[in-house]
Biopython code that builds the backbone (N, CA, C, O; Angstrom):
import numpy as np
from Bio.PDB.StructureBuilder import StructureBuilder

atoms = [
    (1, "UNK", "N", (-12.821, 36.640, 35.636)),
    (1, "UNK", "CA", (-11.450, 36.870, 35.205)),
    (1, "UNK", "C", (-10.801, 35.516, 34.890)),
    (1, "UNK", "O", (-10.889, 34.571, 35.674)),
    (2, "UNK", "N", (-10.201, 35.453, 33.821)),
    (2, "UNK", "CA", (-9.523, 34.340, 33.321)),
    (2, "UNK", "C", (-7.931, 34.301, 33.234)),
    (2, "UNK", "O", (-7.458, 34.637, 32.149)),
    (3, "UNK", "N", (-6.963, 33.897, 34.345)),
    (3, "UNK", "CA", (-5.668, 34.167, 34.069)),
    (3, "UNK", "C", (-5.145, 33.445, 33.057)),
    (3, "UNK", "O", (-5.523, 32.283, 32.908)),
    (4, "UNK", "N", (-4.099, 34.065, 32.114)),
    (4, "UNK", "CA", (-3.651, 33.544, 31.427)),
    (4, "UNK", "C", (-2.396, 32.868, 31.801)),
    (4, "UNK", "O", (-1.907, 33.058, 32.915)),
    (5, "UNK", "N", (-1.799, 32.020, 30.858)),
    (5, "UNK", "CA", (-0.786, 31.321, 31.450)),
    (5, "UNK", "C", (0.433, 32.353, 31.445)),
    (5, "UNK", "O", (1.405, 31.801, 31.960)),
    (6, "UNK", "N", (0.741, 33.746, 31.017)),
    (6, "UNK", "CA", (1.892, 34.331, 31.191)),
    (6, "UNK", "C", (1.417, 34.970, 33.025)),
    (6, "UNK", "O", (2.117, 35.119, 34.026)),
    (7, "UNK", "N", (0.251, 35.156, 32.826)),
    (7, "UNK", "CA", (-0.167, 35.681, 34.401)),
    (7, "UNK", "C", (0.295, 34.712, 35.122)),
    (7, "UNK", "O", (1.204, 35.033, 35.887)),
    (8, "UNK", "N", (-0.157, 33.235, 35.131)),
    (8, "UNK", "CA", (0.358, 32.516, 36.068)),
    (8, "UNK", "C", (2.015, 32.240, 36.380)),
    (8, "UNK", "O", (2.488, 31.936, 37.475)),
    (9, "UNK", "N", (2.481, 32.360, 35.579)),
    (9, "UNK", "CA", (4.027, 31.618, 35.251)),
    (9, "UNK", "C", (4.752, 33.236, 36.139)),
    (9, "UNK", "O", (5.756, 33.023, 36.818)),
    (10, "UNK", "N", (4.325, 34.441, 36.099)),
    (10, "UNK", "CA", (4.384, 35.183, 36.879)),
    (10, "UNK", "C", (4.361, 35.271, 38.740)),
    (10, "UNK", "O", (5.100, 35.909, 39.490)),
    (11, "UNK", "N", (3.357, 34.478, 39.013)),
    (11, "UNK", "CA", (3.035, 34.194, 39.939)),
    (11, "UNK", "C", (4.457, 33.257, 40.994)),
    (11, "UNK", "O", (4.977, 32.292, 40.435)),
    (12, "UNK", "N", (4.886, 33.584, 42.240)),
    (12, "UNK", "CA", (5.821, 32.921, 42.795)),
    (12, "UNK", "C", (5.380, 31.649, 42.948)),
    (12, "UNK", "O", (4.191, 31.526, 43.239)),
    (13, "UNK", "N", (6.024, 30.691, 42.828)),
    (13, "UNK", "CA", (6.150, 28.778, 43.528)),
    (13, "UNK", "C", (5.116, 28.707, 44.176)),
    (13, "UNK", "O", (4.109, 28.113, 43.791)),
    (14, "UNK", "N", (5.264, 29.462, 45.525)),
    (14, "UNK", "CA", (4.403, 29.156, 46.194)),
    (14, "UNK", "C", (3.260, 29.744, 46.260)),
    (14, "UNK", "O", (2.552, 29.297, 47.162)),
    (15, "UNK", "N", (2.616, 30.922, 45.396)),
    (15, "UNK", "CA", (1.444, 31.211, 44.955)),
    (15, "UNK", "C", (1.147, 29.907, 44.075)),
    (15, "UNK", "O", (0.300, 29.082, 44.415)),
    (16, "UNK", "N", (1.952, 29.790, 42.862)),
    (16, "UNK", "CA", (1.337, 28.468, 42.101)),
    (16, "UNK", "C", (0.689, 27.540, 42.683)),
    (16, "UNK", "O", (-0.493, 27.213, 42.573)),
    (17, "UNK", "N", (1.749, 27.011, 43.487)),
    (17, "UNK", "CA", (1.340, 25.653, 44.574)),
    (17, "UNK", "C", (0.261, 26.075, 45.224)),
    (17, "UNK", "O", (-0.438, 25.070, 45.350)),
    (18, "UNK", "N", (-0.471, 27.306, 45.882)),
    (18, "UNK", "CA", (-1.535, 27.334, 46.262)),
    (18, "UNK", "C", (-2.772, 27.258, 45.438)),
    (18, "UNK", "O", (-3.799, 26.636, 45.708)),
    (19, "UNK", "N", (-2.433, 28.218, 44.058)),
    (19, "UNK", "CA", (-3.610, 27.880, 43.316)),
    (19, "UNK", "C", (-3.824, 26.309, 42.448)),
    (19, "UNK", "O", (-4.875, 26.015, 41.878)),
    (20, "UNK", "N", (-2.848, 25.597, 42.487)),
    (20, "UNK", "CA", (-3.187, 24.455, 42.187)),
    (20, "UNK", "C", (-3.894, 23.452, 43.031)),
    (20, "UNK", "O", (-4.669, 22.521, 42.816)),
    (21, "UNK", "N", (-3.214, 24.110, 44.295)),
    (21, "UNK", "CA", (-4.247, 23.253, 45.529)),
    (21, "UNK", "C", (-5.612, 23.551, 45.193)),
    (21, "UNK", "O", (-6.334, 22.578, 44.980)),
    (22, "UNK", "N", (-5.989, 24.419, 45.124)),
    (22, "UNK", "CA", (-7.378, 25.404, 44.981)),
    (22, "UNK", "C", (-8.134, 24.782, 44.343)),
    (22, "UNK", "O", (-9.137, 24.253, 44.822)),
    (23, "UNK", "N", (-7.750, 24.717, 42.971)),
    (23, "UNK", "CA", (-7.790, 24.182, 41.685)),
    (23, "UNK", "C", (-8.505, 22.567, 41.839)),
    (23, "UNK", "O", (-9.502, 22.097, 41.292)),
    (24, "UNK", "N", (-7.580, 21.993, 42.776)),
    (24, "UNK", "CA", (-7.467, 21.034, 42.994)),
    (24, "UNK", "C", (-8.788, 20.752, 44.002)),
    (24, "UNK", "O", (-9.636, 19.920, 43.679)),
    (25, "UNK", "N", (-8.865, 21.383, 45.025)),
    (25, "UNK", "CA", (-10.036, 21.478, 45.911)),
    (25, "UNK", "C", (-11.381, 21.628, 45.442)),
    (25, "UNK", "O", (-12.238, 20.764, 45.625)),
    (26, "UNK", "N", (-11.586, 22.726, 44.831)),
    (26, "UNK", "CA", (-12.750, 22.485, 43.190)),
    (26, "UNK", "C", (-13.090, 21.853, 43.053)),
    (26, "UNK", "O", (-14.312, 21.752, 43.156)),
    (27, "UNK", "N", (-11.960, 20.419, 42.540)),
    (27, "UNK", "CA", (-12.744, 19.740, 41.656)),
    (27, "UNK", "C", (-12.809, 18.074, 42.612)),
    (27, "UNK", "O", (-13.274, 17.034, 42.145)),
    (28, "UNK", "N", (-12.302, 18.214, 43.787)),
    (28, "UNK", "CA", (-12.567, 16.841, 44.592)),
    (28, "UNK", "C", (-14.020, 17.480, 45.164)),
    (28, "UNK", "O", (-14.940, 16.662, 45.131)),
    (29, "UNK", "N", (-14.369, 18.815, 45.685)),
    (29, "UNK", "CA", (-15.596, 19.003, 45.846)),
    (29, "UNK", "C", (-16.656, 18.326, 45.256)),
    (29, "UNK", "O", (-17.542, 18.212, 46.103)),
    (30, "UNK", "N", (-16.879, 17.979, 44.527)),
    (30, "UNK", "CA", (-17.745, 17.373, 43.569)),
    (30, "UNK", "C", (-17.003, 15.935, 42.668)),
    (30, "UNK", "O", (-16.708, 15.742, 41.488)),
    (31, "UNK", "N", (-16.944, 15.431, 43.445)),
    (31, "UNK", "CA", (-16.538, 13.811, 42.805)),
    (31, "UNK", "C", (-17.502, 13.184, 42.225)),
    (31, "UNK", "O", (-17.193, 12.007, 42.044)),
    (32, "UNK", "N", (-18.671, 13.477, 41.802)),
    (32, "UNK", "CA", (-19.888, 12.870, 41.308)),
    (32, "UNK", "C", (-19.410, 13.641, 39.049)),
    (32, "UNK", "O", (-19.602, 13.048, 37.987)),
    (33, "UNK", "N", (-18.950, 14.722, 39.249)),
    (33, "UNK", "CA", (-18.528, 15.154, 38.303)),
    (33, "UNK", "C", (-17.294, 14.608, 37.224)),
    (33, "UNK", "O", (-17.103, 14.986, 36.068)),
    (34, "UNK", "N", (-16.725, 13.849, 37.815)),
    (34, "UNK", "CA", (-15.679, 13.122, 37.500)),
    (34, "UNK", "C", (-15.840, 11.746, 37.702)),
    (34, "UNK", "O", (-15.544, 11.191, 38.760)),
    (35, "UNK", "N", (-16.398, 11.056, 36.511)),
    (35, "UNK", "CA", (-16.869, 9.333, 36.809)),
    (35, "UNK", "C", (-14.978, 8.283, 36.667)),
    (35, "UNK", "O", (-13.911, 8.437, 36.073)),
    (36, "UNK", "N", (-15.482, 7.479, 37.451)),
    (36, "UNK", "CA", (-14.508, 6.717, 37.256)),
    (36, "UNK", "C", (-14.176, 5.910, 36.049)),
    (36, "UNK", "O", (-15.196, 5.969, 35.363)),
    (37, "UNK", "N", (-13.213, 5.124, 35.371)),
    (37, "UNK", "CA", (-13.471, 4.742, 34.035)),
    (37, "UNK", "C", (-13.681, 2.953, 34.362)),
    (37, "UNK", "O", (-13.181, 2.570, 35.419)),
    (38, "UNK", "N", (-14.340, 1.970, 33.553)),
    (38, "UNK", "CA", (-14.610, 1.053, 33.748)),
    (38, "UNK", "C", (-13.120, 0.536, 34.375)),
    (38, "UNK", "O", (-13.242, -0.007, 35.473)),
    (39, "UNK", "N", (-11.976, 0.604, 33.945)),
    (39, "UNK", "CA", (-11.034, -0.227, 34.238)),
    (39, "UNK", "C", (-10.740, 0.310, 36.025)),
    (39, "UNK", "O", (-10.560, -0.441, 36.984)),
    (40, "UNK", "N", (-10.770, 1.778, 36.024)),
    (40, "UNK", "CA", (-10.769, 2.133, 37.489)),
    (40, "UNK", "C", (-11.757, 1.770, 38.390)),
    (40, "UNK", "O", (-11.210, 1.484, 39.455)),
    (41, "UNK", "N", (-12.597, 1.685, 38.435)),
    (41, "UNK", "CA", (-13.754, 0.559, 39.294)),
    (41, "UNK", "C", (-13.371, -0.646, 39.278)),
    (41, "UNK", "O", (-13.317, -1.061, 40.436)),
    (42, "UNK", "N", (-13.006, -1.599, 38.354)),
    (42, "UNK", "CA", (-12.375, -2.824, 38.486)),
    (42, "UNK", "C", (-11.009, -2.876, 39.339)),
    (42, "UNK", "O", (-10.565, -3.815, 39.999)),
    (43, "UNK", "N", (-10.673, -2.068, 39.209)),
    (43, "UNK", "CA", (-9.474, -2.226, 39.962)),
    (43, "UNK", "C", (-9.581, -2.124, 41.537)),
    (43, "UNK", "O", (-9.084, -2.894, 42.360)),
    (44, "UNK", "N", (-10.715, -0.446, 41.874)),
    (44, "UNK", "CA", (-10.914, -0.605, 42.709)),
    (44, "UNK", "C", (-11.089, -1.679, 43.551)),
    (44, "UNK", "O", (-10.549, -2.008, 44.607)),
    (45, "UNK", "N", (-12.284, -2.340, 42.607)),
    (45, "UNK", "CA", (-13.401, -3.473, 43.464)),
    (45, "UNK", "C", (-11.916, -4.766, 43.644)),
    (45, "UNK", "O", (-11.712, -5.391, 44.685)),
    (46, "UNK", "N", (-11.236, -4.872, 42.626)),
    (46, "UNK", "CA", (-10.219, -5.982, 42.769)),
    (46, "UNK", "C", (-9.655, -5.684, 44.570)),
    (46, "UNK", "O", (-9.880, -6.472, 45.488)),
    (47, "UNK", "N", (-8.794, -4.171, 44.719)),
    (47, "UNK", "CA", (-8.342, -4.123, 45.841)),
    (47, "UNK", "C", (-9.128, -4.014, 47.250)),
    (47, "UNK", "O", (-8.554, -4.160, 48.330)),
    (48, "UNK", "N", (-10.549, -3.731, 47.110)),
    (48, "UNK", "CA", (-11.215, -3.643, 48.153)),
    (48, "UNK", "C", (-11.645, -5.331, 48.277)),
    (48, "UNK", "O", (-11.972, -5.745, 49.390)),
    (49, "UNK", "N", (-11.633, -6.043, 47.394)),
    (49, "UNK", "CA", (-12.007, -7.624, 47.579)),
    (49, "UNK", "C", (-10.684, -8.481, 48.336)),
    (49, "UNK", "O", (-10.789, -9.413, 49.134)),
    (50, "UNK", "N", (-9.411, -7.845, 47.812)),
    (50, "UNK", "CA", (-8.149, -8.773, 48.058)),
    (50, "UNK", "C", (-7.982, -7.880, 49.782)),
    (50, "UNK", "O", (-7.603, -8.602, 50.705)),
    (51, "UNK", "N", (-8.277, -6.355, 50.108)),
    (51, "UNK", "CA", (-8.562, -6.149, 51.481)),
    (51, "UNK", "C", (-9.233, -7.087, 52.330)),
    (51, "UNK", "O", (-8.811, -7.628, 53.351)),
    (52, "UNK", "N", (-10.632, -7.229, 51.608)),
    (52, "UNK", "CA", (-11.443, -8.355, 52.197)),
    (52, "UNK", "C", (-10.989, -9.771, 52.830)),
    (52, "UNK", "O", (-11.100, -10.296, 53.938)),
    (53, "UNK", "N", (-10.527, -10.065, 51.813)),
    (53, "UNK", "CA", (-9.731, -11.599, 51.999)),
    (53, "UNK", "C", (-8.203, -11.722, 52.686)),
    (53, "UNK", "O", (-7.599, -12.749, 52.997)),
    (54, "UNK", "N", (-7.872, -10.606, 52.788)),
    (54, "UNK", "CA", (-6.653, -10.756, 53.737)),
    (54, "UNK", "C", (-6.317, -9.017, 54.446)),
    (54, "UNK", "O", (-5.373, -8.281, 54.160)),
    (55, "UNK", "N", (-7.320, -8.786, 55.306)),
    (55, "UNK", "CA", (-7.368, -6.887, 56.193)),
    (55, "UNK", "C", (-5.899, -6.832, 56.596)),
    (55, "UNK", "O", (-5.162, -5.866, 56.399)),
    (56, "UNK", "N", (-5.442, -8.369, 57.383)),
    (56, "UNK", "CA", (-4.313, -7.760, 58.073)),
    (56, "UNK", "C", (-2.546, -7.731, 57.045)),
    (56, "UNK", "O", (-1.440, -7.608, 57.573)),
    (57, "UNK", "N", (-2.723, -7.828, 56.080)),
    (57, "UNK", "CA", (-2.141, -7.442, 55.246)),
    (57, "UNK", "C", (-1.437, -6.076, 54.570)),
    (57, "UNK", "O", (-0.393, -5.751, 54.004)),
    (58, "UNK", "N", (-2.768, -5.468, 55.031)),
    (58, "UNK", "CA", (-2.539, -4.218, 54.589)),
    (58, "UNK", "C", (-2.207, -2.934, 55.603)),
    (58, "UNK", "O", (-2.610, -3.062, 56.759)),
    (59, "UNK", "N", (-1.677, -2.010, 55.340)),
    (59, "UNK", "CA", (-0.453, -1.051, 56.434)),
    (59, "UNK", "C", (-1.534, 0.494, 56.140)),
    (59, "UNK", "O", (-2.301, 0.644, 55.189)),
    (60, "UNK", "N", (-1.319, 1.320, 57.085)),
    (60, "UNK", "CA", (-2.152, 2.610, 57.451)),
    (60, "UNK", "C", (-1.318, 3.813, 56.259)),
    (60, "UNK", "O", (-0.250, 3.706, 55.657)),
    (61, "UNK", "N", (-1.953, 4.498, 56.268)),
    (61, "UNK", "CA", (-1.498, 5.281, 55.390)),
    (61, "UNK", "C", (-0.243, 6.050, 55.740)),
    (61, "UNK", "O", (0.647, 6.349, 54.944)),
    (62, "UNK", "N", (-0.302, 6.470, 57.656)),
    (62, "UNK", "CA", (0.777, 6.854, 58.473)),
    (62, "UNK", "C", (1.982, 5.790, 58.570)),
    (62, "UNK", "O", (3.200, 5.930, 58.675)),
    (63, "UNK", "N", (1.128, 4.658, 58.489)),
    (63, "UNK", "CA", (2.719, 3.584, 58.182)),
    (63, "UNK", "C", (3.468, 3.564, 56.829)),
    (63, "UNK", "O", (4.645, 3.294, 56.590)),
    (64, "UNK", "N", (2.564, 3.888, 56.099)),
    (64, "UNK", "CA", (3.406, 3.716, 54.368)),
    (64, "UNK", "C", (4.139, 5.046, 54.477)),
    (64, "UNK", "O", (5.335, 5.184, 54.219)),
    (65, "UNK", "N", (3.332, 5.995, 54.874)),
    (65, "UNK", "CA", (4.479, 7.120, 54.645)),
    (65, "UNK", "C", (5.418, 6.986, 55.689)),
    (65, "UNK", "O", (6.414, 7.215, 55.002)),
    (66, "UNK", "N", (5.662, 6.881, 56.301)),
    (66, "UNK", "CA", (6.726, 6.214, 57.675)),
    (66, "UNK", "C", (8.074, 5.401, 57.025)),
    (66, "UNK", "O", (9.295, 5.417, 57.179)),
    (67, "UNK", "N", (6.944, 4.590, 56.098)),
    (67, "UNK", "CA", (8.540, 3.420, 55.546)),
    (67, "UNK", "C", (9.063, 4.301, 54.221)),
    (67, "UNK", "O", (10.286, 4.308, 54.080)),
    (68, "UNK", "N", (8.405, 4.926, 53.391)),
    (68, "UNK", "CA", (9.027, 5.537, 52.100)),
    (68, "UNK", "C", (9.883, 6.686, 52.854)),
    (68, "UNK", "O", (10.838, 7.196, 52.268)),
    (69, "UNK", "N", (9.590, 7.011, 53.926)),
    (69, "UNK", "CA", (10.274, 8.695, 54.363)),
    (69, "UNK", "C", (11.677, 7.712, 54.765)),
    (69, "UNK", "O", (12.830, 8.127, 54.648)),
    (70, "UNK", "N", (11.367, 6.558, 55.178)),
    (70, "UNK", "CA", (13.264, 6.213, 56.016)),
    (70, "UNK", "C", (13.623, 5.273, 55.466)),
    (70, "UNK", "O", (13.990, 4.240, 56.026)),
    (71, "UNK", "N", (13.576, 5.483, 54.160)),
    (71, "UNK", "CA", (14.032, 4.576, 52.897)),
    (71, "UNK", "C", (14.779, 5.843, 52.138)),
    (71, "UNK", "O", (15.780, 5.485, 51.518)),
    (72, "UNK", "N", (14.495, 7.185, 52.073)),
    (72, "UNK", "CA", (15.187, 7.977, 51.287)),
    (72, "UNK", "C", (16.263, 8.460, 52.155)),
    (72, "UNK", "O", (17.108, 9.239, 51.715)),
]
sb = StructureBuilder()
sb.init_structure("model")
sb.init_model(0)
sb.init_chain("A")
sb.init_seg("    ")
for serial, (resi, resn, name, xyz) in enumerate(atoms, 1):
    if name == "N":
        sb.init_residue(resn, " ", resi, " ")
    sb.init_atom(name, np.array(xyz, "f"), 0.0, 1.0, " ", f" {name:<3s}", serial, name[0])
structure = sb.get_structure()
């Protein structure tokens, strides 16, 4: 079955928001399916090198969201 987009737009918020999660879950399942592009590997490797050269620099993921939440 293939929904169409009047089927979806039907669908409440928070049905959407679930099937996009879904959607979304799909396709991180398989990250080998989705290559990175040359400039995104460079970048990567840039920030995992500048980690390297200075670890304590960098803040937890529970801390970044910590400072953006009591900034709004």
């Amino acid at each position: 079955m293939t929904p169409t987009l009047a089927t979806i737009l039907d669908l409440s918020i928070a049905e959407r928001i679930q099937l996009v999660e879904d959607i979304w879950d799909s396709i991180v399942a398989t990250p080998e399916s989705l290559p990175l592009t040359l400039a995104q590997r460079e970048e990567l490797d840039r920030r995992l090198g500048e980690y390297r050269q200075h670890p304590t620099d960098s803040v937890s993921w529970e801390d970044a969201k910590r400072r953006i939440r009591s900034q709004a």
